[in-house]
C-alpha positions in Angstrom: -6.5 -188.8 -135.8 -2.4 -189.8 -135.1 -1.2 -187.7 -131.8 1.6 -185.6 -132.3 4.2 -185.3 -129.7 4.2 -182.3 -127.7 6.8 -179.8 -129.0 7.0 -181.4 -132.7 7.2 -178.6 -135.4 7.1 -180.6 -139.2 8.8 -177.3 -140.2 11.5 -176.9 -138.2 13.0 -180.7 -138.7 16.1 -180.9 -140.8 17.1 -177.1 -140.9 18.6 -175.4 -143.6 21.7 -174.6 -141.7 21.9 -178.5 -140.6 22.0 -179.9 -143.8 24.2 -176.8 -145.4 26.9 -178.1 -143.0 26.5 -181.5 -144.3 27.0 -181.1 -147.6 29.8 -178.3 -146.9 31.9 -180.9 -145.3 31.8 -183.4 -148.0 34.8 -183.7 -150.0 33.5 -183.5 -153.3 32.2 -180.1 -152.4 36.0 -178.8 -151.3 37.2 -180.8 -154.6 34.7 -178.8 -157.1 35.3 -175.8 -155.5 39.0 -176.3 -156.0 38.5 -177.4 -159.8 36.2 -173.9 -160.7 38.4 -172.2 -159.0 41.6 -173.4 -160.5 40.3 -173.2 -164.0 40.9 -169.3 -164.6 44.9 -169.8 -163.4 44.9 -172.8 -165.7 43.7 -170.4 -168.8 46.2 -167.6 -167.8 48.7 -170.3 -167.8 47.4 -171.6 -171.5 47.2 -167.6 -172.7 50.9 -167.4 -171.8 52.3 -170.1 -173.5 49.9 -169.5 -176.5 50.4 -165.8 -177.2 48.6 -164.3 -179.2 48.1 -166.7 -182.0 44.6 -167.5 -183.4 45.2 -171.1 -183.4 45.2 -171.5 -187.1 41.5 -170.4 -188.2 42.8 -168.6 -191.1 40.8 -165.6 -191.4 40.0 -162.3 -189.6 37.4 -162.9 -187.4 37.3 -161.7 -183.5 35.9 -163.6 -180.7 35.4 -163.6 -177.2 38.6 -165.8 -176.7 40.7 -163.2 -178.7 40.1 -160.4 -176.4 40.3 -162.5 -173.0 43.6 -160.5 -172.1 42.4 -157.1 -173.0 40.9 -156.6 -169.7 39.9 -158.3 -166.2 35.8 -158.2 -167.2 37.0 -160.1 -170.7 38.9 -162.7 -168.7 35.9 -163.1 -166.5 33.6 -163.3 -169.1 35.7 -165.7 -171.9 36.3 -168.1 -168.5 32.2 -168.1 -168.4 31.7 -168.4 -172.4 34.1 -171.5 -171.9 32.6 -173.2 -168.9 29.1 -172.6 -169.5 28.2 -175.0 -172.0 29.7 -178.6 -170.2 31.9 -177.8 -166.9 29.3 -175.9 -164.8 26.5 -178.6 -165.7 29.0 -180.9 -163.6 28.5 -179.3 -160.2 24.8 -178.3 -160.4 24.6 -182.0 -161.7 26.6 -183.4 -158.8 24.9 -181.5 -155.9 21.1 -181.8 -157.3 22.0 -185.2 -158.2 24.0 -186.7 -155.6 21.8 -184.9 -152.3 18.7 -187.6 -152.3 20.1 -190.5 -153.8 23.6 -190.8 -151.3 21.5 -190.9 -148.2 19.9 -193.7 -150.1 22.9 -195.3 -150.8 24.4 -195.0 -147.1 21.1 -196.7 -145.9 20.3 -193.4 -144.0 17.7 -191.9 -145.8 15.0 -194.1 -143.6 16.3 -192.8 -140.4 16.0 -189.3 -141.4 12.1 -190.0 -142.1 12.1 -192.1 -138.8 13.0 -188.9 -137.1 10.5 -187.7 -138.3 11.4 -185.7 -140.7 8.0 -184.7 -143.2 9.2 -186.1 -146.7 8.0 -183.0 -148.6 10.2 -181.3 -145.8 13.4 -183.3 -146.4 13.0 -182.8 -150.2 12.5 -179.3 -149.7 15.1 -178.7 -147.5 17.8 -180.9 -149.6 16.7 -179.0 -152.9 17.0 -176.0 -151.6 20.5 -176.5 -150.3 21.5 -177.8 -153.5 20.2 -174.9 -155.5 22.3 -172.8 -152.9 25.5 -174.9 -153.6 24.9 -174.9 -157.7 24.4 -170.9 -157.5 27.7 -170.7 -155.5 29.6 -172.8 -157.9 28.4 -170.5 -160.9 29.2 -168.1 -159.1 32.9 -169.3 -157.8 34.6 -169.7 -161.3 33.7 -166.1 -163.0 34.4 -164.2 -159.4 38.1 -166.0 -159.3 38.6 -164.8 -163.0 37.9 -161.4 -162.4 39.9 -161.4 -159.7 43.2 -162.6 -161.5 42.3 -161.3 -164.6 42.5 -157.8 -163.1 45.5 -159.0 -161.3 47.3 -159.9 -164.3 45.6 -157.4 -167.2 44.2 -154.3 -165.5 40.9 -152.9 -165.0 38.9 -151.5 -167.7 35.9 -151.6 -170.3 34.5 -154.9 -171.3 36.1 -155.1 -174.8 33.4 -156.6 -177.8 34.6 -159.0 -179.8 32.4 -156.9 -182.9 33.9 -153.7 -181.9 33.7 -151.2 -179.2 33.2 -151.5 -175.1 30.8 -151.4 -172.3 31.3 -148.8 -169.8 33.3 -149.6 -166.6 30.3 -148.7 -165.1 28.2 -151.1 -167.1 30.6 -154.0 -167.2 30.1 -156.2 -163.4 26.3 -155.1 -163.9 26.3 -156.7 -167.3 28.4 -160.0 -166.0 26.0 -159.9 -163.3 23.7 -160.4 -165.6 25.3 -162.9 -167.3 25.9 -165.4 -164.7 22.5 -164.9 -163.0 20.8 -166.3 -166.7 23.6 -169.4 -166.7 21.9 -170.3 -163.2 18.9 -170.0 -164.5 19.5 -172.1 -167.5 20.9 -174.7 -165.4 18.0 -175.2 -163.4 16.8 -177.7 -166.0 19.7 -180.1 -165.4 19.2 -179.1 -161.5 16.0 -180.4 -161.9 16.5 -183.5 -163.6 19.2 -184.6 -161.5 17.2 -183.5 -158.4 14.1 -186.1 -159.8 16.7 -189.3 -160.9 18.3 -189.0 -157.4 15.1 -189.7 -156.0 14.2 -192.5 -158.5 17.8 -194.6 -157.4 20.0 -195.8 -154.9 23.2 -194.7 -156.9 24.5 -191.6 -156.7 26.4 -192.1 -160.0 23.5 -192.7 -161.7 21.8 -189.7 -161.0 24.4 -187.4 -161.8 26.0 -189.1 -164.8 22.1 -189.7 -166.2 21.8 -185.8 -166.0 25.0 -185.0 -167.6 24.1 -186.9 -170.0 20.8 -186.1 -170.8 21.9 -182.9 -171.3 24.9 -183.5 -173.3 22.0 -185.3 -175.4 20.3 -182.1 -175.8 23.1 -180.2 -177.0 23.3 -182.5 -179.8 19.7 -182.2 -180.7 20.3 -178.5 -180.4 23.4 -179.2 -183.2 20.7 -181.2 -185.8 19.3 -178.1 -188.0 16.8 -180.6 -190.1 14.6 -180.2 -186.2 13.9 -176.6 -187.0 11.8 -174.3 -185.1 11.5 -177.5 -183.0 15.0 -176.6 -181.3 13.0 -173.1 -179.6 12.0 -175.9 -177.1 15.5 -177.7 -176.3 16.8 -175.6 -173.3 20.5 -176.1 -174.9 19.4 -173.7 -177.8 19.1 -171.3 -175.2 22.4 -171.6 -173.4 24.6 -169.0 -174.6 21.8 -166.3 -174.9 23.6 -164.6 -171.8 25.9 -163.0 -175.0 22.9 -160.7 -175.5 23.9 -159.2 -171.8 27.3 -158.3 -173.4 26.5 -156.2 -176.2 26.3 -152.4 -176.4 22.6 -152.6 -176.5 21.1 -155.2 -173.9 19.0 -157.6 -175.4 16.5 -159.6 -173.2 14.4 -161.3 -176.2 16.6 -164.8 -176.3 17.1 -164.5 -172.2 13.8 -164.2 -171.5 12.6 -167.0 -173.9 15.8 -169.4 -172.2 14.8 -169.0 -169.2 10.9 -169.6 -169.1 11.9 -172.8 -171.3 14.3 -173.9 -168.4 11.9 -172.6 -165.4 8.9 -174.5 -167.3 11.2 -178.1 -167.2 12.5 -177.3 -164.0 9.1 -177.0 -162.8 7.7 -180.1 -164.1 10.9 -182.3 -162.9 10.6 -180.8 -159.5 6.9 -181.8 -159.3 7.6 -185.2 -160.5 10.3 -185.6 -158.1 8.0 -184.6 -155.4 5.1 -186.9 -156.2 7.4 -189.7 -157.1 9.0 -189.2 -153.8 5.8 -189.2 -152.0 4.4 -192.6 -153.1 7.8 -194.4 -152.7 9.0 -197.3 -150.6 11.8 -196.5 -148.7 13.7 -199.1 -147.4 17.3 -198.1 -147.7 
C-alpha cells in the first residue's frame, strides 16, 4: 500500500475558490460578460431606429418581438427568446469547453496532477466551476435587460404576444422560471464540451466542436420527415421555456426538455470521467 504524506487531504486539493479565481481573471471571461451584457443596449438601440414596424411580414400576427417595449419583463424576456437558441450556447460552450483542454495546451495540466491533485478531483472541481460560470452567464444577459428595459419602458405585467398579461406578481417568478429551464437545456452542450476538452490539446477544438454539434442538432430538429424521432434531439426542446410565459403554466414540454438534456448530460459527463481516467497525460 503507497504512504500518504502526513497532512494530505485528496479533497481539499484544488479548491473551488482557487480555481473560481482562475478562471475569473481570464480575459475571455471579462470579454463574454461584456458581450451578454451589451446585447440588451444594442436591441434598445435597434428598437429605436426600427420603430414600430413589423419588418415587412405582411400580415397580423403578434409575437414576442412585437411587444418587447411594452414593458421591462417583455424586454427581458424577447432578449432571452433571442439569445437562447445560438448566443448563450457560446459561453456555456466556451467555459465547459475551454477549462480541461487550456491547461493541456499550456503544458500545465501534468503539474496540477503532480501536485497531487486526484484526477476525478480536478475534473470535478473544473466542472463544477464551469457549470457556475455558464449559470452566471445565463443569468447576466436577461438580469441587464430587465434592468434597462424598466429603465427605458416602465414596470408592469408581462404582456402575451396571444393576448392578455401575467400578473406583476407572477412575472420575475415566471422569468425565473424561464431562465432556470435554458440552463438546464444547456447542460447538454455543457456536457459535450466538458467531454471534447478532455479528449484534446486545443481549446478551439473543444468549443467550436460543441457549438457545432449543436448547431447540427438544431438542423436535425428543422428536418420534419425524422418525426417523433425529433422528441429525442435536445434542440426540439429548446424554446419549451415559452410554456413558463403563458397564463396557464405548462410543465409538460419543460419537464420532457429537460430529462432529455439531464439524460445526455449525464452520459457525456461519465464518459468524460472514464475517458479522463485511463488517459496519458503528457502535456
Amino acid at each position: 500500500m503507497a504512504e500518504v504524506a502526513a497532512g494530505y487531504r485528496p479533497g481539499r486539493t484544488l479548491p473551488l475558490r482557487v480555481e473560481a479565481m482562475r478562471q475569473w481573471r481570464r480575459r475571455r471571461t471579462l470579454v463574454m460578460g461584456a458581450v451578454l451584457a451589451a446585447l440588451p443596449f444594442v436591441m434598445m438601440i435597434a428598437f429605436a431606429v426600427g420603430g414600430d414596424r413589423d419588418g415587412g411580414r405582411g400580415d397580423n400576427r403578434i409575437t414576442l418581438i412585437d411587444t418587447a417595449t411594452a414593458s421591462g419583463a417583455n424586454f427581458a424576456a424577447t432578449c432571452l427568446f433571442v439569445s437562447a437558441g445560438f448566443l448563450l450556447v457560446v459561453p456555456v460552450a466556451l467555459f465547459c469547453g475551454d477549462t480541461v483542454a487550456s491547461e493541456a495546451s499550456w503544458s500545465s495540466l501534468r503539474y496540477l496532477l503532480a501536485a497531487p491533485v486526484p484526477r476525478a478531483r480536478l475534473l470535478w472541481s473544473k466542472l463544477v466551476v464551469a457549470l457556475g460560470f455558464s449559470l452566471a452567464a445565463i443569468v447576466l444577459l436577461p438580469a441587464v435587460a430587465l434592468a434597462a428595459g424598466t429603465a427605458a419602458y416602465g414596470w408592469g405585467p408581462l404582456q402575451l404576444p396571444a393576448g392578455g398579461a401575467l400578473p406583476v406578481g407572477d412575472t420575475l417568478p415566471r422569468l425565473a422560471l424561464a431562465v432556470a429551464y435554458v440552463f438546464v437545456s444547456q447542460l447538454v452542450t455543457a456536457g459535450l464540451a466538458f467531454w471534447l476538452s478532455t479528449r484534446t490539446d486545443a481549446p478551439l477544438g473543444a468549443v467550436g466542436g460543441a457549438v457545432g454539434l449543436t448547431i447540427a442538432g438544431n438542423v436535425l430538429d428543422a428536418v420534419t420527415a425524422l418525426g417523433s424521432w425529433r422528441d429525442f434531439l435536445p434542440a426540439h426542446w429548446q424554446f419549451a421555456w415559452a410554456d413558463a410565459l403563458q397564463p396557464h403554466l405548462e410543465w409538460g414540454g419543460m419537464a420532457k426538455g429537460a430529462a432529455v438534456s439531464v439524460s445526455y448530460a449525464l452520459v457525456l459527463t461519465a464518459l468524460a470521467f472514464r475517458g479522463f481516467a485511463r488517459k496519458d497525460i503528457v502535456s
